[in-house]
FITORTOR-963090 format. One record per residue: residue number from 1; y, x, z of N, C-alpha, C in turn. Coordinates in nm, 3 decimals. Example, Ala and Ser with C-alpha at 12.3 -4.5 7.8 and 13.67 -1.06 7.14 Angstrom:
// FITORTOR-963090
SITE seq    n.yy    n.xx    n.zz   ca.yy   ca.xx   ca.zz    c.yy    c.xx    c.zz
SITE   1  -0.569   1.319   0.780  -0.450   1.230   0.780  -0.330   1.320   0.780
SITE   2  -0.225   1.285   0.708  -0.106   1.367   0.714   0.003   1.290   0.787
END
This chain:
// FITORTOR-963090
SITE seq    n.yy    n.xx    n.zz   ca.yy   ca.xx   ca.zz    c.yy    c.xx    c.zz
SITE   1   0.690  -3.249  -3.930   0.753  -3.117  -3.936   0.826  -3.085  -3.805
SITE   2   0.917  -3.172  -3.733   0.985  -3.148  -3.637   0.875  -3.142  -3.484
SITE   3   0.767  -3.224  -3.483   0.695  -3.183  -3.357   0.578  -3.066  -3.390
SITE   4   0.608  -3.008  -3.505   0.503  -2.867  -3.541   0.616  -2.768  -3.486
SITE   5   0.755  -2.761  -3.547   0.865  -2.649  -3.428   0.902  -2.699  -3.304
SITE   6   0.849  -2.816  -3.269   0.881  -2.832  -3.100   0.732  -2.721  -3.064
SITE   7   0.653  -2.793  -3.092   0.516  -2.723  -3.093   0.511  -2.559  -3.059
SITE   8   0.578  -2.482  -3.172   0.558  -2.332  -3.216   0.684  -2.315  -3.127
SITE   9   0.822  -2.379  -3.077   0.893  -2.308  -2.957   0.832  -2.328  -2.885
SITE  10   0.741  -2.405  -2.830   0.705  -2.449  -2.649   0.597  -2.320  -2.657
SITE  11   0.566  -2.312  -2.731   0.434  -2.210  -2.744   0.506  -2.064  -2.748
SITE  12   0.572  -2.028  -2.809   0.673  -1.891  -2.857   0.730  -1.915  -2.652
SITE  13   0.817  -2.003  -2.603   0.852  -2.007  -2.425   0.721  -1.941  -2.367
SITE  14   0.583  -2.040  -2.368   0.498  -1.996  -2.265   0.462  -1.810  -2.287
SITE  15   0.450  -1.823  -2.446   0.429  -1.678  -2.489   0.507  -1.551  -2.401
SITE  16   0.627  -1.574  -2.404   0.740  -1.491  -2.331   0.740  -1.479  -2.204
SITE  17   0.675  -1.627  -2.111   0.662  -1.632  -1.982   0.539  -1.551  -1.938
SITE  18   0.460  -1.579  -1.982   0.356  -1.487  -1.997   0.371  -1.360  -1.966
SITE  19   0.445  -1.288  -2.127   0.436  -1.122  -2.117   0.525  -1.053  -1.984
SITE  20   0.659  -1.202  -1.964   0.698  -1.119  -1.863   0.645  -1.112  -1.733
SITE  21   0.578  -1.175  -1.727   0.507  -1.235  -1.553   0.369  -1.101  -1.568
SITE  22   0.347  -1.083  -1.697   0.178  -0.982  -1.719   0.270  -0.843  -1.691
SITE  23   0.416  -0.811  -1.722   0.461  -0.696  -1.729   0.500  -0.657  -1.572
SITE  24   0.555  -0.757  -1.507   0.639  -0.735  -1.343   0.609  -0.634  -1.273
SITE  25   0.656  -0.559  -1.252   0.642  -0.465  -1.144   0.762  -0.401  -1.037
SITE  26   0.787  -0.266  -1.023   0.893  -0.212  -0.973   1.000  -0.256  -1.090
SITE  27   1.129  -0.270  -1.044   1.195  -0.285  -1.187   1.257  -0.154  -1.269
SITE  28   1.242  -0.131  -1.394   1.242  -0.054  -1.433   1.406   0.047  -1.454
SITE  29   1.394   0.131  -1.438   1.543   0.239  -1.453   1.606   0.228  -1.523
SITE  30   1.755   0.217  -1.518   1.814   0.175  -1.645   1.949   0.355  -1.661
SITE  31   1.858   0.490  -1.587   1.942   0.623  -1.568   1.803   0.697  -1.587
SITE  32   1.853   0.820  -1.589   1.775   0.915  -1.586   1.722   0.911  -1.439
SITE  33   1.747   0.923  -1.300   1.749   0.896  -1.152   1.794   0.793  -1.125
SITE  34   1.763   0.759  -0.984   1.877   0.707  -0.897   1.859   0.787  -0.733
SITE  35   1.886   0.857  -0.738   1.874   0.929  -0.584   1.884   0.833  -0.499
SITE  36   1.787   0.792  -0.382   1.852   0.708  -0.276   1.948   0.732  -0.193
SITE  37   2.057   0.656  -0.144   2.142   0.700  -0.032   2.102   0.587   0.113
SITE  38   2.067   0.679   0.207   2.033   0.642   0.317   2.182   0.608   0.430
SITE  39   2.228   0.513   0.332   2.422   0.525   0.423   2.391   0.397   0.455
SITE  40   2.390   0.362   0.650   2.359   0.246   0.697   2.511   0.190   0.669
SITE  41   2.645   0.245   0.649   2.745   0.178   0.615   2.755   0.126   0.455
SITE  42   2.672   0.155   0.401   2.700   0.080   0.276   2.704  -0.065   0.266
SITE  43   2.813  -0.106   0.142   2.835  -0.248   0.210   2.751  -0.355   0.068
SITE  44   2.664  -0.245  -0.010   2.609  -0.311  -0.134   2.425  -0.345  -0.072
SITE  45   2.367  -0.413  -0.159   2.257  -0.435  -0.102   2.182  -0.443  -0.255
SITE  46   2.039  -0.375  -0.229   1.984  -0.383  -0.366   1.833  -0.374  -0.348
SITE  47   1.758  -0.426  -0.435   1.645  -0.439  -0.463   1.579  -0.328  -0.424
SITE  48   1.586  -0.232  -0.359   1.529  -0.082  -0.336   1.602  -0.002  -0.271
SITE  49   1.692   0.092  -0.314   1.818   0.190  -0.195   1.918   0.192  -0.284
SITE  50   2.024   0.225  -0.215   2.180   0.259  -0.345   2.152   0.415  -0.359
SITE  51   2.198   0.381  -0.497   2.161   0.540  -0.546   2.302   0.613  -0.493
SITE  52   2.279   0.781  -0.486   2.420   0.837  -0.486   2.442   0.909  -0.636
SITE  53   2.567   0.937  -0.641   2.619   1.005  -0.738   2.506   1.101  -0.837
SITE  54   2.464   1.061  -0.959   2.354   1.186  -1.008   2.430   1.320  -1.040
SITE  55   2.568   1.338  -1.015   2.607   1.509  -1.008   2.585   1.544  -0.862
SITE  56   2.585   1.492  -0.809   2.507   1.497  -0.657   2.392   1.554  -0.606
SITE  57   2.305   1.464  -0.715   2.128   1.536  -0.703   2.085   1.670  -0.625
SITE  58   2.002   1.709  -0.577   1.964   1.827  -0.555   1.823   1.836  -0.614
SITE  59   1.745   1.958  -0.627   1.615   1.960  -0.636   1.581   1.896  -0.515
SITE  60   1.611   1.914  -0.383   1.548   1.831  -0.251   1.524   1.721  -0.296
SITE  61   1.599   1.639  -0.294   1.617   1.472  -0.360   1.467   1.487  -0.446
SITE  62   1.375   1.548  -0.505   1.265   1.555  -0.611   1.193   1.590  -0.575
SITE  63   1.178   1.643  -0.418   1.070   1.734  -0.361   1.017   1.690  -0.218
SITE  64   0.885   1.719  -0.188   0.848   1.728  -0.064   0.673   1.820  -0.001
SITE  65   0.728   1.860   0.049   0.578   1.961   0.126   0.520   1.907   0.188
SITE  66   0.513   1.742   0.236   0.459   1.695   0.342   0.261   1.708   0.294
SITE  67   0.251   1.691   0.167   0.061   1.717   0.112   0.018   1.756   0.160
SITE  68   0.090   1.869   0.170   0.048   2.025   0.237  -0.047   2.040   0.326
SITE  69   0.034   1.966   0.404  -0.042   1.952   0.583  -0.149   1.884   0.591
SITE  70  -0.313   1.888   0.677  -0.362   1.825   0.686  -0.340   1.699   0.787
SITE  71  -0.327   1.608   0.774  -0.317   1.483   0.903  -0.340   1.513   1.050
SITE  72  -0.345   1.438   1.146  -0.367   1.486   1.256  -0.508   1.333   1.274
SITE  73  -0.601   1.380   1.295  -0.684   1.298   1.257  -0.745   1.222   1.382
SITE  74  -0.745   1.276   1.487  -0.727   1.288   1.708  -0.721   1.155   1.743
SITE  75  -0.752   1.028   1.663  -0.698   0.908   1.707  -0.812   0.824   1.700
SITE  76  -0.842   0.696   1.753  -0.910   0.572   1.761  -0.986   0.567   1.608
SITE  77  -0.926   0.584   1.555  -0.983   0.536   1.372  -0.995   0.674   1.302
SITE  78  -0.999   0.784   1.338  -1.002   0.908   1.311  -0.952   0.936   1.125
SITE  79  -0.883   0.858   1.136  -0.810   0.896   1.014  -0.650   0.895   0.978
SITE  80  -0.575   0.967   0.949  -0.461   0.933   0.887  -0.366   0.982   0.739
SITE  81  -0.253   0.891   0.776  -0.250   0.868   0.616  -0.054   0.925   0.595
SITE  82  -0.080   1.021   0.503   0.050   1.084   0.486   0.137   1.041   0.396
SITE  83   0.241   0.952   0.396   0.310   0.934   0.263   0.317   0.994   0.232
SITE  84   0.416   0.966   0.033   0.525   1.059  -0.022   0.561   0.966  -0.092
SITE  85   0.653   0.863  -0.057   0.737   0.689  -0.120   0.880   0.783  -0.133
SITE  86   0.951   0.686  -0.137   1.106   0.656  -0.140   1.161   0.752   0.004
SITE  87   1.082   0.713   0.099   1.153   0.754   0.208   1.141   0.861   0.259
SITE  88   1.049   0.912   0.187   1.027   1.081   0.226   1.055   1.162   0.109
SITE  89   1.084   1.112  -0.048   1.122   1.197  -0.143   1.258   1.069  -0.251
SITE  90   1.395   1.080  -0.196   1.452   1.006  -0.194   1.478   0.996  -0.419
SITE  91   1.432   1.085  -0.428   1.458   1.054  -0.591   1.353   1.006  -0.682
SITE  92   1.236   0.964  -0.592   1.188   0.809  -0.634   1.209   0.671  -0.664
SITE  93   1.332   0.628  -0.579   1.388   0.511  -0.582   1.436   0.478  -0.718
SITE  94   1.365   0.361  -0.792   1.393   0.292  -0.919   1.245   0.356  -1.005
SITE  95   1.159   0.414  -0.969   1.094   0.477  -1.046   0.939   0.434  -1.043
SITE  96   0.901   0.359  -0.975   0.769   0.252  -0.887   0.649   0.369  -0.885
SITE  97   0.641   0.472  -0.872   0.577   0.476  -0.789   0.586   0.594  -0.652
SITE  98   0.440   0.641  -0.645   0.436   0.699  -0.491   0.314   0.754  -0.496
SITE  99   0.277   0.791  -0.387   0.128   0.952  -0.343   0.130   0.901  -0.197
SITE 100   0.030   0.922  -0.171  -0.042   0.937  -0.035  -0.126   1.028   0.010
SITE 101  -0.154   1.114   0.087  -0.273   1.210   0.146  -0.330   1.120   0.247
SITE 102  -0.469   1.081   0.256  -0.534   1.034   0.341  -0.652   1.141   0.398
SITE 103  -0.659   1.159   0.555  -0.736   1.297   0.584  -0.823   1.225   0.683
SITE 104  -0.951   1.239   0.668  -1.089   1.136   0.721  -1.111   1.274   0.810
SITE 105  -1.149   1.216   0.948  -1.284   1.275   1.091  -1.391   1.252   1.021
SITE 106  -1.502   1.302   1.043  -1.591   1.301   1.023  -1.648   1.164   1.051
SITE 107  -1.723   1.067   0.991  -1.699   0.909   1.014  -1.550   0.858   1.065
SITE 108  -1.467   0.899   0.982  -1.349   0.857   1.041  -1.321   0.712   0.915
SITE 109  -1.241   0.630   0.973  -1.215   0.542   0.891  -1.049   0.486   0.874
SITE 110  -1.009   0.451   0.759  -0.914   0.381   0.722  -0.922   0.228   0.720
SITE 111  -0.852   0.154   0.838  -0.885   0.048   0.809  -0.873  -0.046   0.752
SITE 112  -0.946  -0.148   0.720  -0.878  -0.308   0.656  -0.750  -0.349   0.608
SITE 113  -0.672  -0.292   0.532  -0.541  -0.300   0.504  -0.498  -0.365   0.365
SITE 114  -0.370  -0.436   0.332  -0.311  -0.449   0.183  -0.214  -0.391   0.199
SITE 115  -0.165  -0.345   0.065  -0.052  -0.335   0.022   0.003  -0.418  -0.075
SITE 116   0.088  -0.493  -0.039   0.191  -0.596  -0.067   0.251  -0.563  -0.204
SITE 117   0.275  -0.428  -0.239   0.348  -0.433  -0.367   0.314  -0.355  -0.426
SITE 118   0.141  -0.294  -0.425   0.144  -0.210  -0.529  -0.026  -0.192  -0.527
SITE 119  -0.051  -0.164  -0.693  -0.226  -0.126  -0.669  -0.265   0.023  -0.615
SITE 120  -0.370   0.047  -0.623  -0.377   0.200  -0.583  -0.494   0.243  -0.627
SITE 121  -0.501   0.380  -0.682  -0.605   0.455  -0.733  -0.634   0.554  -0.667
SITE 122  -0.719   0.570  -0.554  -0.769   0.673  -0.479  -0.874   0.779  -0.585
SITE 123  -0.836   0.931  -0.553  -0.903   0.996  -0.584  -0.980   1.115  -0.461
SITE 124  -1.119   1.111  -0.464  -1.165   1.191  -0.317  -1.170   1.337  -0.331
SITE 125  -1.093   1.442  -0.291  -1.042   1.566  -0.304  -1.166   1.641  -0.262
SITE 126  -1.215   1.577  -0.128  -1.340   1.637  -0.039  -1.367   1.545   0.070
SITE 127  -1.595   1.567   0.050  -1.609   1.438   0.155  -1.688   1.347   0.041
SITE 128  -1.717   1.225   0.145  -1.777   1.154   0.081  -1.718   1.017   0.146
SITE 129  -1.695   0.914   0.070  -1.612   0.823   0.107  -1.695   0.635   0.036
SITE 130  -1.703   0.563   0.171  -1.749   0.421   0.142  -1.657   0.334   0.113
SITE 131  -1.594   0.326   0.023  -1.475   0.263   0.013  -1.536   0.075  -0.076
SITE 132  -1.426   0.004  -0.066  -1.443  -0.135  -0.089  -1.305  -0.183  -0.133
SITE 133  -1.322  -0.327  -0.183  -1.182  -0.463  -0.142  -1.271  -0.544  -0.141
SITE 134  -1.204  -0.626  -0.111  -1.259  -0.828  -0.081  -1.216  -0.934  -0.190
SITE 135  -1.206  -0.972  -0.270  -1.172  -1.054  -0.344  -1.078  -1.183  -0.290
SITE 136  -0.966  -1.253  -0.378  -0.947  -1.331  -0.281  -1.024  -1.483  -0.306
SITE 137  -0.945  -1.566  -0.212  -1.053  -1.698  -0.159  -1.035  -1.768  -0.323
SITE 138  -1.158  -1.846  -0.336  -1.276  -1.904  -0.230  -1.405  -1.775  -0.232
SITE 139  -1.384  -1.700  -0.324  -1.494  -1.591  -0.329  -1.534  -1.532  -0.238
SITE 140  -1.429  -1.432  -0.142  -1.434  -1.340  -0.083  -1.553  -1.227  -0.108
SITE 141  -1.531  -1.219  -0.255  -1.665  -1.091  -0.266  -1.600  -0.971  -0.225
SITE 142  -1.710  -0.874  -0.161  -1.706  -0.698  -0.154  -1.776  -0.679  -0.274
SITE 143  -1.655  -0.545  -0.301  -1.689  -0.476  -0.417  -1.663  -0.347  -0.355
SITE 144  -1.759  -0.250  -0.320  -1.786  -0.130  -0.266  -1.830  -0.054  -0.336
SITE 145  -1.836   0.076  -0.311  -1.908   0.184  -0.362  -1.876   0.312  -0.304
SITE 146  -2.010   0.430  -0.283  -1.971   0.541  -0.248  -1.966   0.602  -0.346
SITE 147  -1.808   0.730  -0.270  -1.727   0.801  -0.381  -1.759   0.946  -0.321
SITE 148  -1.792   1.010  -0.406  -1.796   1.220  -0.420  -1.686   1.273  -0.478
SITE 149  -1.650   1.379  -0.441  -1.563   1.479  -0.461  -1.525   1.461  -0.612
SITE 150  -1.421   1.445  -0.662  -1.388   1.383  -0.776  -1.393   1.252  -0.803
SITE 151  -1.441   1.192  -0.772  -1.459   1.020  -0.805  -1.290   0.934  -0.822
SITE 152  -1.305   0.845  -0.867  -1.162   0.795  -0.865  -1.192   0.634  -0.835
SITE 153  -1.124   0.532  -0.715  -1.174   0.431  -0.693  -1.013   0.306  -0.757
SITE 154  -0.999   0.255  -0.791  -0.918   0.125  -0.773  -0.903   0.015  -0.667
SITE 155  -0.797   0.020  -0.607  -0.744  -0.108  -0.548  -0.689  -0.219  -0.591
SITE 156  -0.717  -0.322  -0.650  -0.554  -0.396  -0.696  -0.524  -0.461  -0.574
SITE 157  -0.364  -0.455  -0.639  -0.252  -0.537  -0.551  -0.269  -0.628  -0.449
SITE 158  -0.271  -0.624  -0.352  -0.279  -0.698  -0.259  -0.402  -0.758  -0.181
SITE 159  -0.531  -0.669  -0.218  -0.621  -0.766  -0.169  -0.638  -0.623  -0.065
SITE 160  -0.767  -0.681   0.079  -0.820  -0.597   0.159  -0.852  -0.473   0.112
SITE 161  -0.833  -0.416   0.131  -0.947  -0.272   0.158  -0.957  -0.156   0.209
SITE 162  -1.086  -0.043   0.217  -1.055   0.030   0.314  -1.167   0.141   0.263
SITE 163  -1.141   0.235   0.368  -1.216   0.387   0.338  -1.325   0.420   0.449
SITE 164  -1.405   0.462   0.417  -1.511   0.529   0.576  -1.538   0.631   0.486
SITE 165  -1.524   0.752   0.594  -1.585   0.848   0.546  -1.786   0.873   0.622
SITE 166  -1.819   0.871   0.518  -1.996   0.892   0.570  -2.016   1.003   0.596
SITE 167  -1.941   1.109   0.547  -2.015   1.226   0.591  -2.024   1.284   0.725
SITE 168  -2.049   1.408   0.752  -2.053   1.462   0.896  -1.948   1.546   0.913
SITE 169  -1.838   1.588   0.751  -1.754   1.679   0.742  -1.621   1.599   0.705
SITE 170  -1.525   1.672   0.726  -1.410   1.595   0.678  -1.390   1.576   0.563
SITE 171  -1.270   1.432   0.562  -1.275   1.412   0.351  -1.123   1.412   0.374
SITE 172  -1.079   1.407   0.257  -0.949   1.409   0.257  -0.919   1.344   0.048
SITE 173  -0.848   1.274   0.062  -0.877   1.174  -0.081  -0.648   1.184  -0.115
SITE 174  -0.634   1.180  -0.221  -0.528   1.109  -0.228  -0.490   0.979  -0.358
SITE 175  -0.394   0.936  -0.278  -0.381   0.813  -0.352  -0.259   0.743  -0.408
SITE 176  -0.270   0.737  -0.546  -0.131   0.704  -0.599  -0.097   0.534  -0.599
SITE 177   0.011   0.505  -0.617   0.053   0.355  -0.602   0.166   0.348  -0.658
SITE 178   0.138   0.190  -0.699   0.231   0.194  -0.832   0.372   0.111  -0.792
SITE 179   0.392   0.179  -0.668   0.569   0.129  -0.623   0.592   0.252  -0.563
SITE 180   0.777   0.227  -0.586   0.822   0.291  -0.449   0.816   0.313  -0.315
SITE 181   0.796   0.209  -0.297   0.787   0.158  -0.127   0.651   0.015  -0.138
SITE 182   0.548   0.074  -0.094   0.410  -0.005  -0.170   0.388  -0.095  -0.071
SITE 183   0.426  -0.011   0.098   0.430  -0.129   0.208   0.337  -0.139   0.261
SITE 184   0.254  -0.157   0.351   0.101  -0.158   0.412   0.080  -0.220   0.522
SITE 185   0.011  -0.313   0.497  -0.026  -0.415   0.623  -0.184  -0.407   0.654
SITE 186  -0.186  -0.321   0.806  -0.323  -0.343   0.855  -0.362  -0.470   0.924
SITE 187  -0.496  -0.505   0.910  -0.490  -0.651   0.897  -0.520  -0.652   1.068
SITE 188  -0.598  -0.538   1.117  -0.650  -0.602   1.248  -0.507  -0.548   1.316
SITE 189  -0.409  -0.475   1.363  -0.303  -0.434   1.377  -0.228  -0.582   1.396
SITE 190  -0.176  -0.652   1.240  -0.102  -0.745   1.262  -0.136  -0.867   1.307
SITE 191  -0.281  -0.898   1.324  -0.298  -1.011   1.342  -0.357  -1.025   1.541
SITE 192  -0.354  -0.876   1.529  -0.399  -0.863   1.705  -0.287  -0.802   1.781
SITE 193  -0.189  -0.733   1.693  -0.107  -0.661   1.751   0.042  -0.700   1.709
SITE 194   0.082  -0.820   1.684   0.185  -0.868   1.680   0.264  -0.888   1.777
SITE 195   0.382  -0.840   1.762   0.502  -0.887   1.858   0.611  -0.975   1.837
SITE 196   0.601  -1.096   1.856   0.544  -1.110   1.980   0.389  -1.179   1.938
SITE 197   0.312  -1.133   2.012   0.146  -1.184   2.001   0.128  -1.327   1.961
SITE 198   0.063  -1.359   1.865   0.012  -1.498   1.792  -0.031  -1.580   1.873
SITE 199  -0.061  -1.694   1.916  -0.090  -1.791   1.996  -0.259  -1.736   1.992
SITE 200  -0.278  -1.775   2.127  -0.455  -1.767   2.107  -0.532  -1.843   2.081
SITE 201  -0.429  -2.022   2.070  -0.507  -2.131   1.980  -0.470  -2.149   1.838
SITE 202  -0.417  -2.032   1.811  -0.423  -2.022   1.675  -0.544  -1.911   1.633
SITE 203  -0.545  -1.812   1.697  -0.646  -1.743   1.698  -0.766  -1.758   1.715
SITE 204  -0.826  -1.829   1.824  -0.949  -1.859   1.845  -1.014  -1.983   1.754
SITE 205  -0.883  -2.051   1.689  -0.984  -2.175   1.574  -0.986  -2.099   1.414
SITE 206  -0.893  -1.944   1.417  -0.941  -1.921   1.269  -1.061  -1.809   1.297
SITE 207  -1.097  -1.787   1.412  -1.188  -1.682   1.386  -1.314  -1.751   1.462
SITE 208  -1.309  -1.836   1.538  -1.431  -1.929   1.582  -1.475  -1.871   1.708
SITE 209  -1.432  -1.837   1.815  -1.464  -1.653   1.901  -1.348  -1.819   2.005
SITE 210  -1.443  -1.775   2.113  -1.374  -1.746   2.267  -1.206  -1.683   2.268
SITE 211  -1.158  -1.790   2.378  -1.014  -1.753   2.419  -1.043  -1.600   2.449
SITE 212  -1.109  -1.583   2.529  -1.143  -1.436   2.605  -1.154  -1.335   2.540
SITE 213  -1.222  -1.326   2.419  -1.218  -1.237   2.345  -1.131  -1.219   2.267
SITE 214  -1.050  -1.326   2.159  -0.894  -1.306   2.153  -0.841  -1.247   2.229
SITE 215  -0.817  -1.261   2.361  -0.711  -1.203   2.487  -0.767  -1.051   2.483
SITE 216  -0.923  -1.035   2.500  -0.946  -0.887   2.509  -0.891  -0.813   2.344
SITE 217  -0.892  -0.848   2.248  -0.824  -0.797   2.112  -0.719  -0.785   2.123
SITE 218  -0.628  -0.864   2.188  -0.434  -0.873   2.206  -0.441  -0.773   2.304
SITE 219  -0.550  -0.700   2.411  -0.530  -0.631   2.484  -0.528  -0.493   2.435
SITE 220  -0.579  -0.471   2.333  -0.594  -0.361   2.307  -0.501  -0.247   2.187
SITE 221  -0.472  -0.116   2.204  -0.356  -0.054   2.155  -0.410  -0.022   2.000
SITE 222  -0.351  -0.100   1.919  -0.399  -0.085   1.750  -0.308   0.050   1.707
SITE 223  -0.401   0.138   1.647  -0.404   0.276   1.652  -0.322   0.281   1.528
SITE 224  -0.186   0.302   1.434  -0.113   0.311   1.348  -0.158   0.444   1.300
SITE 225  -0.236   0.446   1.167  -0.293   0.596   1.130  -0.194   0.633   1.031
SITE 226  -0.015   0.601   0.988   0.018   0.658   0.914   0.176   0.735   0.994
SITE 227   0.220   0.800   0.914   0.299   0.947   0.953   0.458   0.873   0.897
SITE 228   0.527   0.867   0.949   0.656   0.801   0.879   0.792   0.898   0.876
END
C-alpha cells in the first residue's frame, strides 16, 4: 500500500512538471495592463519593463502606425522587417505577444534567422513566398514550402528560418509571435559579424572552408533588414 502512494505522488510530481514546462511562455498578467516605463533611472529590474501607473495609460501606450508604411527594401537582402513588440507599442509588456510587417524586393530575401523566445505564424498579404526551418540536430531536416496570397506558414521557437520571395513583384507577409520582445538572431550576421569577430580557427574547423574565405566573410558589411 505505501509504495502504490509513493508511486501515484512521484507520478502526480512528474505530472505537474510536465504541464508546467508544456505551458511556459511569456509570463502571464496578473492586471488588466502593464504599460511599459522606459525610465533608465529606475532602480527595480523585471522580467520584461516596469510598468507605469494604469491611471496613467493613454490610448498611445495601445497604439502604433508603424504597418502602415511599406519597408524600405534598397538593401543587400532586399528585404525588411518592421516591428510592433514592446518597444514600439509600450502596452504590450506582460502580454507575450507581437506583429511584424515583412516587405520582400522582388527576389528579395529574409535571411537565416531564430527567434529565441517566440514561435511565429507568418501570413503572405501579397507575393509569393519560399519559406522553410531546419530542424534541430542530429536531423537537420528542411521543411519548406511555397506560400500565395493568403497562405499561413509556422515557425516554432527557436529553430532557423527564412523567407525568399520568388516572384518578380513585391510581397509583403505579416507575422505574429508569441512574445513581447521575441528577439532575432541572424545567423550569418552573428556568426560573421560579431564584435568583436570570432576567431578564424574557430571558424574555419566548424565550417571546413579556408582561413581566406572566413577573413573574406568577417570582411563583409551584414546588411540588418529590421527598423528599430
Amino acid at each position: 500500500m505505501m509504495k502504490m502512494a509513493v508511486n501515484n505522488l512521484a507520478y502526480i510530481v512528474l505530472l505537474a512538471m510536465a504541464v508546467s514546462l508544456a505551458s511556459a511562455s511569456d509570463p502571464s498578467p496578473l492586471q488588466d495592463y502593464c504599460v511599459a516605463l522606459n525610465d533608465s533611472k529606475a532602480v527595480v529590474f523585471v522580467n520584461g519593463k516596469v510598468c507605469k501607473d494604469p491611471k496613467l495609460a493613454t490610448p498611445n501606450d495601445f497604439f502604433f502606425s508603424g504597418l502602415r508604411i511599406p519597408g524600405n527594401t534598397s538593401n543587400k537582402v532586399g528585404s525588411m522587417v518592421t516591428p510592433a513588440n514592446v518597444a514600439q507599442i509600450p502596452g504590450l509588456n506582460t502580454l507575450g505577444v507581437s506583429l511584424a510587417r515583412v516587405d520582400y524586393a522582388p527576389y528579395g530575401l529574409n535571411p537565416p534567422h531564430i527567434h529565441p523566445r517566440a514561435t511565429e505564424i507568418l501570413t503572405v498579404l501579397e507575393g509569393t513566398l519560399y519559406v522553410g526551418f531546419v530542424t534541430s540536430n542530429p536531423e537537420n531536416r528542411l521543411i519548406s514550402k511555397v506560400l500565395y496570397k493568403g497562405d499561413v506558414y509556422v515557425f516554432p521557437q527557436g529553430l532557423i528560418h527564412f523567407q525568399l520571395n520568388v516572384g518578380t513583384t513585391k510581397a509583403v507577409a505579416i507575422a505574429a509571435l508569441s512574445s513581447q520582445n521575441p528577439g532575432v538572431i541572424t545567423i550569418a550576421n552573428a556568426v560573421f559579424g560579431s564584435k568583436p569577430a570570432i576567431s578564424t580557427d574557430v571558424l574555419t574547423k566548424s565550417f571546413q572552408v579556408d582561413k581566406n574565405v572566413v577573413q573574406y566573410l568577417q570582411s563583409q558589411f551584414w546588411t540588418d533588414n529590421h527598423t528599430y
